[in-house]
N, CA, C and O atoms as CSV, one atom per row, in Angstrom:
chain,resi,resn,atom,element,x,y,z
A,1,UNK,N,N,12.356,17.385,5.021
A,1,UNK,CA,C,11.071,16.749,4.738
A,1,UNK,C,C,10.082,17.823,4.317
A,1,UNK,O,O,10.120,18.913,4.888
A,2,UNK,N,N,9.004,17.531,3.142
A,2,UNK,CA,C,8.047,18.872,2.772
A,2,UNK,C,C,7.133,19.277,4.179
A,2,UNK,O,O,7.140,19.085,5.395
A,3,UNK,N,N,6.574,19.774,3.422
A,3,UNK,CA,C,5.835,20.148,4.357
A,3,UNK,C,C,4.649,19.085,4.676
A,3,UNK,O,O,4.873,18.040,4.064
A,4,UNK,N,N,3.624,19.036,5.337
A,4,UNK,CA,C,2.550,18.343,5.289
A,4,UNK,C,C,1.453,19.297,5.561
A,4,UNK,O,O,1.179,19.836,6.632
A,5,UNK,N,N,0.701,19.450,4.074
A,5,UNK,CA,C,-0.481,19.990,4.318
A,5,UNK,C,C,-1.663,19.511,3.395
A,5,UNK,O,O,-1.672,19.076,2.243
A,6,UNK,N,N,-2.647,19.745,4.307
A,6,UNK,CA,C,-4.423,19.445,3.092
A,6,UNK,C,C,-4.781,20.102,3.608
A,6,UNK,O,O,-4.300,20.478,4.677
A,7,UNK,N,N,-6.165,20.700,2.884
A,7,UNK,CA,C,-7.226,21.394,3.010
A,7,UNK,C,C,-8.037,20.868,3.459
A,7,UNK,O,O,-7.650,19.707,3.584
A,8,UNK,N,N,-9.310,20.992,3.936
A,8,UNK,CA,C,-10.655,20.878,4.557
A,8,UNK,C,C,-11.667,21.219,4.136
A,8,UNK,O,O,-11.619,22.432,4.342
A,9,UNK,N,N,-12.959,20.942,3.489
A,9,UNK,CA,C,-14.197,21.989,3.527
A,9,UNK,C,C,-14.956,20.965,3.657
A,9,UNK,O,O,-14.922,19.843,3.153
A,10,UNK,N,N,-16.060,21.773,4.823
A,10,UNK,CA,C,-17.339,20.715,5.007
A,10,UNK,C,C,-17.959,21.287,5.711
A,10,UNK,O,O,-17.715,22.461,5.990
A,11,UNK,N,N,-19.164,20.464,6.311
A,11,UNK,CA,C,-20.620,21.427,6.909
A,11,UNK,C,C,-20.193,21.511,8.312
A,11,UNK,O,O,-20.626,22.564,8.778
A,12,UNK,N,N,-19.480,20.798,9.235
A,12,UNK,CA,C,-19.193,20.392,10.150
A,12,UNK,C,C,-17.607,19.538,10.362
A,12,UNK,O,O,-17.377,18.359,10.092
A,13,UNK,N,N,-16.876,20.328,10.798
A,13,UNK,CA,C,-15.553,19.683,11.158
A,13,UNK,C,C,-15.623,20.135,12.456
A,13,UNK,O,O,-16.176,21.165,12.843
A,14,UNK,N,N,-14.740,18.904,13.435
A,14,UNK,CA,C,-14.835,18.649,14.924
A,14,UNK,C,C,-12.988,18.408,15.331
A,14,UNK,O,O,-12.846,17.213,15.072
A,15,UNK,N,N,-12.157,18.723,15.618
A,15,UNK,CA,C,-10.807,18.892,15.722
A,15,UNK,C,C,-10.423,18.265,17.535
A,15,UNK,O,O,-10.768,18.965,18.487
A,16,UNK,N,N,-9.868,17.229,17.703
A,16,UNK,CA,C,-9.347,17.015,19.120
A,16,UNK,C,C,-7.639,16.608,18.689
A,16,UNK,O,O,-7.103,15.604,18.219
A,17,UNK,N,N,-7.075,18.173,19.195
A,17,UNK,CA,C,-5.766,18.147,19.035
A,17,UNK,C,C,-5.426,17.950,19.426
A,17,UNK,O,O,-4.316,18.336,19.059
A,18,UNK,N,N,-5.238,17.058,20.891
A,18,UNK,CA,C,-4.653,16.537,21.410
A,18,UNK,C,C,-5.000,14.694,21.376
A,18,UNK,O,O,-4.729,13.770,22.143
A,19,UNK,N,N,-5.664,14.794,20.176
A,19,UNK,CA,C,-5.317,13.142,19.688
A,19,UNK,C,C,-4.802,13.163,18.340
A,19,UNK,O,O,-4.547,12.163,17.668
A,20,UNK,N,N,-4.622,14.745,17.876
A,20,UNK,CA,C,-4.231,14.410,16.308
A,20,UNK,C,C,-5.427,13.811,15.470
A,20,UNK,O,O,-5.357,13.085,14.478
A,21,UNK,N,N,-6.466,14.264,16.074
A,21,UNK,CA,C,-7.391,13.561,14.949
A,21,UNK,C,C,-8.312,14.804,14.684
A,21,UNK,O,O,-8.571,15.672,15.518
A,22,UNK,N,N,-8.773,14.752,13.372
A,22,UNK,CA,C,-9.854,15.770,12.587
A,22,UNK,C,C,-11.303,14.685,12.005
A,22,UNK,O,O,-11.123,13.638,11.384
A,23,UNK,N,N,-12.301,15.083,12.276
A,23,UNK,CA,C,-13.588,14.393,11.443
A,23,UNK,C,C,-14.084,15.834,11.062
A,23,UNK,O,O,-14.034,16.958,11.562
A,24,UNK,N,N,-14.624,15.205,9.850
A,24,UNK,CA,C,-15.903,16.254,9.114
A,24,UNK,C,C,-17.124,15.894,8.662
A,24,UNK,O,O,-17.148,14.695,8.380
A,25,UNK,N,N,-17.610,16.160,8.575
A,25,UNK,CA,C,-19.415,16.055,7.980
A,25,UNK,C,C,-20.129,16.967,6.996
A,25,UNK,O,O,-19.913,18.177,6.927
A,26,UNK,N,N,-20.924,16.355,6.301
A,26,UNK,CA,C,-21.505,17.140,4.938
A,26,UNK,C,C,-20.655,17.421,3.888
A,26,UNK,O,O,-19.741,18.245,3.915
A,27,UNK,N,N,-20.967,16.738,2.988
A,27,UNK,CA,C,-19.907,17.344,1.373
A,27,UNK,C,C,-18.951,17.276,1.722
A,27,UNK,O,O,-18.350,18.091,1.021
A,28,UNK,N,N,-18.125,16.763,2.510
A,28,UNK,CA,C,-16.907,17.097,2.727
A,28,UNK,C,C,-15.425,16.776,1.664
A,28,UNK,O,O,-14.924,15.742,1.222
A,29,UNK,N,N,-15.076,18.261,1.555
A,29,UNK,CA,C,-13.567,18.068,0.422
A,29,UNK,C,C,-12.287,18.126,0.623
A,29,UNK,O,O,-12.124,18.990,1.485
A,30,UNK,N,N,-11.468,17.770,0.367
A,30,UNK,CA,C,-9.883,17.299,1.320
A,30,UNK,C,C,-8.859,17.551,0.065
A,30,UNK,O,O,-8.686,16.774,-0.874
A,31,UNK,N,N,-8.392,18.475,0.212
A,31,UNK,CA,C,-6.908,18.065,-1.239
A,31,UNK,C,C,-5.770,17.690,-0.686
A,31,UNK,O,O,-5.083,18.455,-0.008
A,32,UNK,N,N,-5.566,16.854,-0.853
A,32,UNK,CA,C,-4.076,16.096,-0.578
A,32,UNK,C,C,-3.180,15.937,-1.790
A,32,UNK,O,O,-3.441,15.228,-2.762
A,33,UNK,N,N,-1.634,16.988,-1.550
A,33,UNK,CA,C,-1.171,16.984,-2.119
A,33,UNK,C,C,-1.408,17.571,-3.957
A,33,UNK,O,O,-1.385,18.750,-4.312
A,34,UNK,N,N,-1.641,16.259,-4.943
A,34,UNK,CA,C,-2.080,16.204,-6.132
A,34,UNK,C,C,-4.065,15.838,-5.882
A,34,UNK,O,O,-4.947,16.366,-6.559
A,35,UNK,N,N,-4.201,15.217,-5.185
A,35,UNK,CA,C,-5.253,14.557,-5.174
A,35,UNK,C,C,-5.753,15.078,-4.629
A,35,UNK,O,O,-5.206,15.560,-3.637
A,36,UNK,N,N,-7.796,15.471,-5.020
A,36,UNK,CA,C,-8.852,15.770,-4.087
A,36,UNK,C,C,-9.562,14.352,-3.738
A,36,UNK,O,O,-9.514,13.306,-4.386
A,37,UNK,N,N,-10.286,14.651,-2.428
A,37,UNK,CA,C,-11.277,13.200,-1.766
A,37,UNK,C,C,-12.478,14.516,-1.685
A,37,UNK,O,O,-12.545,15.702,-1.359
A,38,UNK,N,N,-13.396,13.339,-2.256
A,38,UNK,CA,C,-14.668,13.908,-1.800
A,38,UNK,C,C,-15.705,12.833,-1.318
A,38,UNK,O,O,-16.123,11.842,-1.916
A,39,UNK,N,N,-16.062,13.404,0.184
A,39,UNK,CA,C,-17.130,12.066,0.349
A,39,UNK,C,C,-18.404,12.883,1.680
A,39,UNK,O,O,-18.346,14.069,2.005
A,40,UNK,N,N,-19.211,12.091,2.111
A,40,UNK,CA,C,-19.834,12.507,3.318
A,40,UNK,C,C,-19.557,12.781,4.407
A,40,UNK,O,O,-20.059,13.648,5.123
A,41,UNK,N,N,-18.580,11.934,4.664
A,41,UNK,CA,C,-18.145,12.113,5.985
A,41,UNK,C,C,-16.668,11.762,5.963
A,41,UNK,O,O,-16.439,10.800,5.231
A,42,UNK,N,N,-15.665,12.248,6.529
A,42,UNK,CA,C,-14.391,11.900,6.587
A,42,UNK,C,C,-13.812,12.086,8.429
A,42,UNK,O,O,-14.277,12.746,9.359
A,43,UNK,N,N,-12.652,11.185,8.330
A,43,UNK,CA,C,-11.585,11.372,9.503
A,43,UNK,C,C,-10.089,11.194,9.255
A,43,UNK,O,O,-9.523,10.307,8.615
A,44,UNK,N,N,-9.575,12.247,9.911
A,44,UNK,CA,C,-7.895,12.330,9.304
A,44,UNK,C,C,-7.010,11.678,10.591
A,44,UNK,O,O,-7.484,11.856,11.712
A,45,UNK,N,N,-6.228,11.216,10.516
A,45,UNK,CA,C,-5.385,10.535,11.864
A,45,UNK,C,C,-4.048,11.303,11.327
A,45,UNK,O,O,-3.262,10.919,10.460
A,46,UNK,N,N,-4.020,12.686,12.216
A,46,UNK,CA,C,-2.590,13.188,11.547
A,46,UNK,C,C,-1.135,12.514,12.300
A,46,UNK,O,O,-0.078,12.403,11.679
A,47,UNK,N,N,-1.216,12.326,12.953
A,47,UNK,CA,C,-0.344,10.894,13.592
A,47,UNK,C,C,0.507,9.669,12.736
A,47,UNK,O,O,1.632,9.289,12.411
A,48,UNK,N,N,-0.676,9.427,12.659
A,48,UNK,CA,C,-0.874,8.377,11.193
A,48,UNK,C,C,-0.854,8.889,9.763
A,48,UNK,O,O,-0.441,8.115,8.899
A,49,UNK,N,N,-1.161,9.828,9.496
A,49,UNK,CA,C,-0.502,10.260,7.990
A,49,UNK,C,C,-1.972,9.589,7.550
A,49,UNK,O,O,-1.878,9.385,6.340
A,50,UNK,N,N,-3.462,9.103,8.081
A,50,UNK,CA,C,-4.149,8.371,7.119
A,50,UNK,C,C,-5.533,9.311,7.356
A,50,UNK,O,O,-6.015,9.658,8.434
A,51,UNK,N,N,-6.044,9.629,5.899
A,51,UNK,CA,C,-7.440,9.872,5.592
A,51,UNK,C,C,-8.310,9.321,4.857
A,51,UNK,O,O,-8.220,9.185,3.637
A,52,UNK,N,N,-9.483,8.860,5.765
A,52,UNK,CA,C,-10.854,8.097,5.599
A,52,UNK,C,C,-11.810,8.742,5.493
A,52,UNK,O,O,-11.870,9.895,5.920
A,53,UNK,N,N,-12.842,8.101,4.859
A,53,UNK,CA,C,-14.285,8.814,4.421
A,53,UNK,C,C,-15.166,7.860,4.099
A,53,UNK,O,O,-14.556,6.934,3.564
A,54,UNK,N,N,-16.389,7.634,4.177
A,54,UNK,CA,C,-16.858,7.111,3.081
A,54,UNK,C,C,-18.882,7.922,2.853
A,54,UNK,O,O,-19.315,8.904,3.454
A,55,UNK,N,N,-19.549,7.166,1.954
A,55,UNK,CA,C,-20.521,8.282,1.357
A,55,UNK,C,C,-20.276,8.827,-0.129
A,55,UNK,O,O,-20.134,10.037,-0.305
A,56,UNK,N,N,-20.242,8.183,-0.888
A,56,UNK,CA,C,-20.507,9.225,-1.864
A,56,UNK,C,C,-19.162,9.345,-2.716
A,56,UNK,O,O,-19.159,10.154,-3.644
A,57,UNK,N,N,-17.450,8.209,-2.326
A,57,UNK,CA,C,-16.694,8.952,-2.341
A,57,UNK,C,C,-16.391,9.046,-3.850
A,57,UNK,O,O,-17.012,8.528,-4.777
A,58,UNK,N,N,-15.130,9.943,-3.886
A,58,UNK,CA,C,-14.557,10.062,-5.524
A,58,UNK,C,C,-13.589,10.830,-5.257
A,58,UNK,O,O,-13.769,11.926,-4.725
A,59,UNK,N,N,-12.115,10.257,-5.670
A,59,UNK,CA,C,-10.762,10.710,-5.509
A,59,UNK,C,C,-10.452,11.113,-6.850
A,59,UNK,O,O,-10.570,10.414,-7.856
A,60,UNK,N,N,-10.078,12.203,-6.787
A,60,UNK,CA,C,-9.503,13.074,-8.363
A,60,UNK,C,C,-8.142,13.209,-8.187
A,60,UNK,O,O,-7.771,13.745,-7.143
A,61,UNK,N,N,-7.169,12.769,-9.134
A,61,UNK,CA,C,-5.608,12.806,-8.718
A,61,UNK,C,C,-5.168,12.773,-10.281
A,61,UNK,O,O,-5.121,11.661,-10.807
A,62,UNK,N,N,-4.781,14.132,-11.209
A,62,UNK,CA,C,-4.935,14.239,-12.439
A,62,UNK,C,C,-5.653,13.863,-13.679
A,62,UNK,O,O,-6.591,14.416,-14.253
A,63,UNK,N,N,-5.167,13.083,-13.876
A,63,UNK,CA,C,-5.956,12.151,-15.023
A,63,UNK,C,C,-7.188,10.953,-14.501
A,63,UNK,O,O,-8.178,10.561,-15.118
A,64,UNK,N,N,-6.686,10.571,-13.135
A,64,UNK,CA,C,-7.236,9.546,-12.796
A,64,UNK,C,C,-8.534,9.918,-11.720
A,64,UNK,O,O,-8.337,10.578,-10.699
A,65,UNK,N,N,-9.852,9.405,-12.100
A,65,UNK,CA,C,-11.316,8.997,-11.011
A,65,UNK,C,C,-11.611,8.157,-10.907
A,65,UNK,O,O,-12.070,7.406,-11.767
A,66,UNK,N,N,-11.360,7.872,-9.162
A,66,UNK,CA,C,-11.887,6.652,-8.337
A,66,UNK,C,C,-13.346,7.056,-7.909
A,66,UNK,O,O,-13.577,8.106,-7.311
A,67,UNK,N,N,-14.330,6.126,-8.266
A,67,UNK,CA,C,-15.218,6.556,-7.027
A,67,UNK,C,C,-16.077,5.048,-6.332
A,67,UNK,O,O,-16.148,3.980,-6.941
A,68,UNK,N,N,-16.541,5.252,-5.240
A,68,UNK,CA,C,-16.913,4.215,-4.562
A,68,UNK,C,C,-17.339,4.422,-3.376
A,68,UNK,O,O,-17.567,5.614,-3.167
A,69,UNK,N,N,-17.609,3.500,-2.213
A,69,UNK,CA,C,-18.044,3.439,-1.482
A,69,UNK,C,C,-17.518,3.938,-0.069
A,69,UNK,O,O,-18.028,4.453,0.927
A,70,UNK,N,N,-16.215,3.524,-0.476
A,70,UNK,CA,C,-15.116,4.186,1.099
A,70,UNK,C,C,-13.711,3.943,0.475
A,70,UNK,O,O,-13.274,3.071,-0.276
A,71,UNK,N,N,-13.062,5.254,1.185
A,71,UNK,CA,C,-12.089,5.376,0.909
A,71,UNK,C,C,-10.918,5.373,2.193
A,71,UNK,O,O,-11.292,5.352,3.365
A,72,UNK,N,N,-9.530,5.394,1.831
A,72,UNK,CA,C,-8.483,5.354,2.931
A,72,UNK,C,C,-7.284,5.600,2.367
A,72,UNK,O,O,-6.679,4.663,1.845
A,73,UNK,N,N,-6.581,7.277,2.380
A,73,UNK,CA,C,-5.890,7.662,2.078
A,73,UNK,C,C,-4.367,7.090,2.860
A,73,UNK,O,O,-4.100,7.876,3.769
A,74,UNK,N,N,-3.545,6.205,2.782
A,74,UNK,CA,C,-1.923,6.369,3.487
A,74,UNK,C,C,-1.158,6.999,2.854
A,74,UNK,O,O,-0.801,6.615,1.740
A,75,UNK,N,N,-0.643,8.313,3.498
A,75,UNK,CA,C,0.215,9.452,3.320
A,75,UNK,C,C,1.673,8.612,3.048
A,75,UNK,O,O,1.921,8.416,1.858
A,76,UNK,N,N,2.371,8.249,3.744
A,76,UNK,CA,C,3.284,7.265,4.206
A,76,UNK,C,C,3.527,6.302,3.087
A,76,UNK,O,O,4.620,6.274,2.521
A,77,UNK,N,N,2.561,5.527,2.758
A,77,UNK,CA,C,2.643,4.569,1.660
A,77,UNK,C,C,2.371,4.980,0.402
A,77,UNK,O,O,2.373,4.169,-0.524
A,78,UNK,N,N,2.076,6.429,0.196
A,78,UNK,CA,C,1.792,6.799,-0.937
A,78,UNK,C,C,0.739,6.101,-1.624
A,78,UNK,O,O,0.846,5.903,-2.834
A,79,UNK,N,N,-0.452,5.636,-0.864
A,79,UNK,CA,C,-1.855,4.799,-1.988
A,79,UNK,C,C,-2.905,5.159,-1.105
A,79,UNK,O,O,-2.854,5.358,0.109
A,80,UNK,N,N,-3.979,5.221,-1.984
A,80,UNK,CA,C,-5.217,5.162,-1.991
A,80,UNK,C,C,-6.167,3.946,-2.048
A,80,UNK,O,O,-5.972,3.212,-3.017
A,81,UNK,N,N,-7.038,3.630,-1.306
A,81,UNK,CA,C,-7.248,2.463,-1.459
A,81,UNK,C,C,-9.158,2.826,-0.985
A,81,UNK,O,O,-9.692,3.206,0.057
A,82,UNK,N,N,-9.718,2.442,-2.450
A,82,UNK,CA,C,-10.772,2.503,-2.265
A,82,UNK,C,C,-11.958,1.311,-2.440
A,82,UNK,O,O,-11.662,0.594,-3.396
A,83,UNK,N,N,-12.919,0.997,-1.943
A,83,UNK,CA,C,-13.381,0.093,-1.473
A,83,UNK,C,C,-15.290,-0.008,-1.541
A,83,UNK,O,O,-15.969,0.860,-0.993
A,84,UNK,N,N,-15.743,-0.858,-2.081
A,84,UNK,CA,C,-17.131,-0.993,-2.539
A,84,UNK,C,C,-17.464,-0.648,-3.900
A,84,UNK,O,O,-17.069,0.411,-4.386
A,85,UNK,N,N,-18.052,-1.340,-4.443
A,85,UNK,CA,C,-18.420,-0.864,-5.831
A,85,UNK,C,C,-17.749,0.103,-6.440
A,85,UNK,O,O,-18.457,1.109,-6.500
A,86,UNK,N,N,-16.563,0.278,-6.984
A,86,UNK,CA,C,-15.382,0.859,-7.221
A,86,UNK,C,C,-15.411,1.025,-8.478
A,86,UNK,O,O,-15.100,-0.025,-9.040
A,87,UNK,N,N,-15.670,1.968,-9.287
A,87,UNK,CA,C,-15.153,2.234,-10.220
A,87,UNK,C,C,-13.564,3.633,-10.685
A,87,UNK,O,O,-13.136,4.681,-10.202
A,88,UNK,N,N,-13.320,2.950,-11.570
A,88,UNK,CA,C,-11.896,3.796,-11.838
A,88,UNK,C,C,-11.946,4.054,-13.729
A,88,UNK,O,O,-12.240,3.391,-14.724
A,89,UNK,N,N,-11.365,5.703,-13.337
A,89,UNK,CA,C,-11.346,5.934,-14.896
A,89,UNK,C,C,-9.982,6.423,-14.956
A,89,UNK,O,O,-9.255,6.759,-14.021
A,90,UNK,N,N,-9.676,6.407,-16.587
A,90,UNK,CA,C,-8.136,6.956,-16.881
A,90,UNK,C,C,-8.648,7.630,-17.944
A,90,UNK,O,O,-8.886,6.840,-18.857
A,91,UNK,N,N,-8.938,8.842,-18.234
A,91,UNK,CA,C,-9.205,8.746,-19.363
A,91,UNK,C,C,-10.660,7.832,-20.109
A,91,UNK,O,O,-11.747,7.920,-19.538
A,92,UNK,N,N,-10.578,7.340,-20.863
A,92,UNK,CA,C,-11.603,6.161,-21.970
A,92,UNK,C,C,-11.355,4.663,-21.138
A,92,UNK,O,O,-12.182,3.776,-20.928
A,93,UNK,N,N,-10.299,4.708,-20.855
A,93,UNK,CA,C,-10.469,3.217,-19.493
A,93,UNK,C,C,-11.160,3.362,-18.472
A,93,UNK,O,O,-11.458,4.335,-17.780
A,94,UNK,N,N,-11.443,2.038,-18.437
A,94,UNK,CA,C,-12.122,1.931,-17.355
A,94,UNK,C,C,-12.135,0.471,-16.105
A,94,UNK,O,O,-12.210,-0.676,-16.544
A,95,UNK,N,N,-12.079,0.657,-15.040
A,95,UNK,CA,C,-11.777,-0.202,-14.110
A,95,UNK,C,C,-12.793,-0.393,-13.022
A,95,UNK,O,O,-13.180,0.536,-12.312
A,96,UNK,N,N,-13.188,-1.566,-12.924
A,96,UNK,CA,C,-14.245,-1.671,-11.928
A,96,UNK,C,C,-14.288,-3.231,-10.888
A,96,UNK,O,O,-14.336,-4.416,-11.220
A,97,UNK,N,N,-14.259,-2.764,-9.957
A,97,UNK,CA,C,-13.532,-4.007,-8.817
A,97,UNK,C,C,-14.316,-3.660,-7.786
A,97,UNK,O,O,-14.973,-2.620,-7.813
A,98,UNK,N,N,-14.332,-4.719,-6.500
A,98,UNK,CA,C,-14.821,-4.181,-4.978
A,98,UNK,C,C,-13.677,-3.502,-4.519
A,98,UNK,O,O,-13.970,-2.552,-3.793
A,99,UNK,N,N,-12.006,-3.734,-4.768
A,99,UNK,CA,C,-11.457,-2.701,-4.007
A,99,UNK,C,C,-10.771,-2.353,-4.987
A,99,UNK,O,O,-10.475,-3.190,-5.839
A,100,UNK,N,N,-10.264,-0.729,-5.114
A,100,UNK,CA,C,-9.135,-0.885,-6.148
A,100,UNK,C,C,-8.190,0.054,-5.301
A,100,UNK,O,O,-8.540,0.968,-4.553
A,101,UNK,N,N,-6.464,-0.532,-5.692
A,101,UNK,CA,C,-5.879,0.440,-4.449
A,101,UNK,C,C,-4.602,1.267,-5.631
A,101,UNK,O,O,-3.861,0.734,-6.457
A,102,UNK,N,N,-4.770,2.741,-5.257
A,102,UNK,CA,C,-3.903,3.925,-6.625
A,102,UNK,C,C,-2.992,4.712,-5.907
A,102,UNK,O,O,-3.015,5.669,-5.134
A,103,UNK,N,N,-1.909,3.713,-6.619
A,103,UNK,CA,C,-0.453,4.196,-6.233
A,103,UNK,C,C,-0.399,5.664,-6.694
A,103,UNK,O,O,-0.334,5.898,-7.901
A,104,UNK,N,N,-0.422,6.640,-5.816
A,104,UNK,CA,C,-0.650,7.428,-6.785
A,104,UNK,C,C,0.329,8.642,-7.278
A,104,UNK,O,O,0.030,9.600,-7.991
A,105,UNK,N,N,1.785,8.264,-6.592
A,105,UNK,CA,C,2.930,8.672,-7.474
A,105,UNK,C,C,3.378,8.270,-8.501
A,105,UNK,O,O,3.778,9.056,-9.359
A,106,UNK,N,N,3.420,6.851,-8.668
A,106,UNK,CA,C,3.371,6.173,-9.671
A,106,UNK,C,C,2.453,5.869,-11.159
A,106,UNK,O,O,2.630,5.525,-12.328
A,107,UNK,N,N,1.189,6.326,-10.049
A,107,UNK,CA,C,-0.424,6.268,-11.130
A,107,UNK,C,C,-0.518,4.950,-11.509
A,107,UNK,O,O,-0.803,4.811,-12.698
A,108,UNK,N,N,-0.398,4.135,-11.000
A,108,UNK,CA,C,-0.366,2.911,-10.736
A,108,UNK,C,C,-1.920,2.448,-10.058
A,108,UNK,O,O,-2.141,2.612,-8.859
A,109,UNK,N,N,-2.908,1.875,-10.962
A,109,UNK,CA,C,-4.153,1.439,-10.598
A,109,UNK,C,C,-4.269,-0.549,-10.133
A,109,UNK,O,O,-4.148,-1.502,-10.903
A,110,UNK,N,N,-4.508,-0.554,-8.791
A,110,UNK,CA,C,-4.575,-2.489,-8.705
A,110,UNK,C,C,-5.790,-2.777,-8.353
A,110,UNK,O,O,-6.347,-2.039,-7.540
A,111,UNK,N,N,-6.422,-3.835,-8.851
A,111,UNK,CA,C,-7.540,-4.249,-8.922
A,111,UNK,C,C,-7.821,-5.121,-8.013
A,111,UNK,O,O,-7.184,-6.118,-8.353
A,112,UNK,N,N,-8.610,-5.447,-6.687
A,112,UNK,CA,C,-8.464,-6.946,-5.982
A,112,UNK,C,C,-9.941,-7.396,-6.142
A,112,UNK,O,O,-10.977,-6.733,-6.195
A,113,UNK,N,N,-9.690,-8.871,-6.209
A,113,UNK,CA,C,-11.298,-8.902,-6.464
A,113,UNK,C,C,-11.731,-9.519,-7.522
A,113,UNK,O,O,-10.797,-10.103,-8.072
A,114,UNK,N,N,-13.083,-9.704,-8.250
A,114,UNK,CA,C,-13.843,-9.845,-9.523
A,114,UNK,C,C,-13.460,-8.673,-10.012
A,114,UNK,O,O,-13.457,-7.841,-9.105
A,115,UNK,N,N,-13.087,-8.164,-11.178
A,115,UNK,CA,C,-12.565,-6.921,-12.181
A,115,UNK,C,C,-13.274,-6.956,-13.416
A,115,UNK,O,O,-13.036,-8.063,-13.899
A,116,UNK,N,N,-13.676,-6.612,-13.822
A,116,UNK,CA,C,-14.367,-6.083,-14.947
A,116,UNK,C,C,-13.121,-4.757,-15.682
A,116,UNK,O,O,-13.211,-3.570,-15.366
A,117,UNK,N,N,-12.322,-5.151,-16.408
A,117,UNK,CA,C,-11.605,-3.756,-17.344
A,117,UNK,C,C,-12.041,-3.367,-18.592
A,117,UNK,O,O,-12.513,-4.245,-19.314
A,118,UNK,N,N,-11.983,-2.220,-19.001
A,118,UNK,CA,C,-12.209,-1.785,-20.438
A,118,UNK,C,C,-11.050,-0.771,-21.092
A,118,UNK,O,O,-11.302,0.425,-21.240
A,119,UNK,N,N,-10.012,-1.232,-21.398
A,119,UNK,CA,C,-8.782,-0.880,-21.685
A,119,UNK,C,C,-8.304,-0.350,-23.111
A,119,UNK,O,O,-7.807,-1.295,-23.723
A,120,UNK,N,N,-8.275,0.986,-23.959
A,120,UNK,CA,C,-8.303,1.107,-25.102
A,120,UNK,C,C,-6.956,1.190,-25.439
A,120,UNK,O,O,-6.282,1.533,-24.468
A,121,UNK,N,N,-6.052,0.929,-26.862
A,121,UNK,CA,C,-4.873,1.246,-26.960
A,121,UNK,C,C,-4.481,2.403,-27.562
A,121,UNK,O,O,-4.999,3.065,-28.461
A,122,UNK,N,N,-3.108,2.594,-26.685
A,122,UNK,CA,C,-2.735,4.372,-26.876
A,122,UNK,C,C,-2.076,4.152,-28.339
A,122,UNK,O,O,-1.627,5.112,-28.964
C-alpha cells in the first residue's frame, strides 16, 4: 500500500494523536496527493482517510478548480465533494451547482442540484 501523506500550512494547527485527528486555522493549505485544498479552517480524521474545511474553499487537482463554500475530501473513495455555491472550472468550462462531487482519479466532475454548465467543444 503507498504511502499516506499531505502537507499542512496554516496560522494555527492543533494535533490530538491519540484521536487521529488534526484541525487548522488561518489560510490554511493541504496537498493531497495530486490535489491542493485551500480554505479557513480545516479538520483531517486520519482514521478515516477524510479532509474537511470550509471558508473560502478552492481545490486545485491539475487542470481542474473547485471552489465553494465547504469542502470534504474521502481518501478511500477517491472524491471530493464540494458544497455551497460551487463553482468548477476545466479549463474554458465551466460548472456551477450547490454541490459538485470530483472523482478525482478519474477527473470525473458530478453535478447535484440546479446546474448551470458552459461546455466548449474540444
Amino acid at each position: 500500500q503507498p504511502a499516506r501523506r499531505a502537507t499542512l500550512r496554516a496560522a494555527h494547527v492543533d494535533a490530538d494523536l491519540s484521536a487521529d485527528v488534526v484541525t487548522a486555522e488561518g489560510d490554511v493549505v493541504a496537498r493531497l496527493d495530486t490535489m491542493t485544498a485551500e480554505s479557513r479552517r480545516m479538520r483531517g480524521d486520519l482514521r478515516a482517510e477524510v479532509i474537511s474545511g470550509d471558508g473560502d474553499v478552492r481545490l486545485r487537482d491539475l487542470e481542474v478548480t473547485v471552489m465553494g463554500d465547504a469542502f470534504e475530501v474521502r481518501k478511500r473513495e477517491r472524491v471530493a465533494i464540494v458544497r455551497g455555491h460551487v463553482d468548477a472550472r476545466r479549463g474554458a468550462d465551466r460548472l456551477r451547482a450547490e454541490e459538485i462531487r470530483y472523482q478525482y482519479e478519474q477527473r470525473v466532475l458530478t453535478a447535484l442540484g440546479r446546474t448551470h454548465a458552459v461546455v466548449y467543444p474540444r
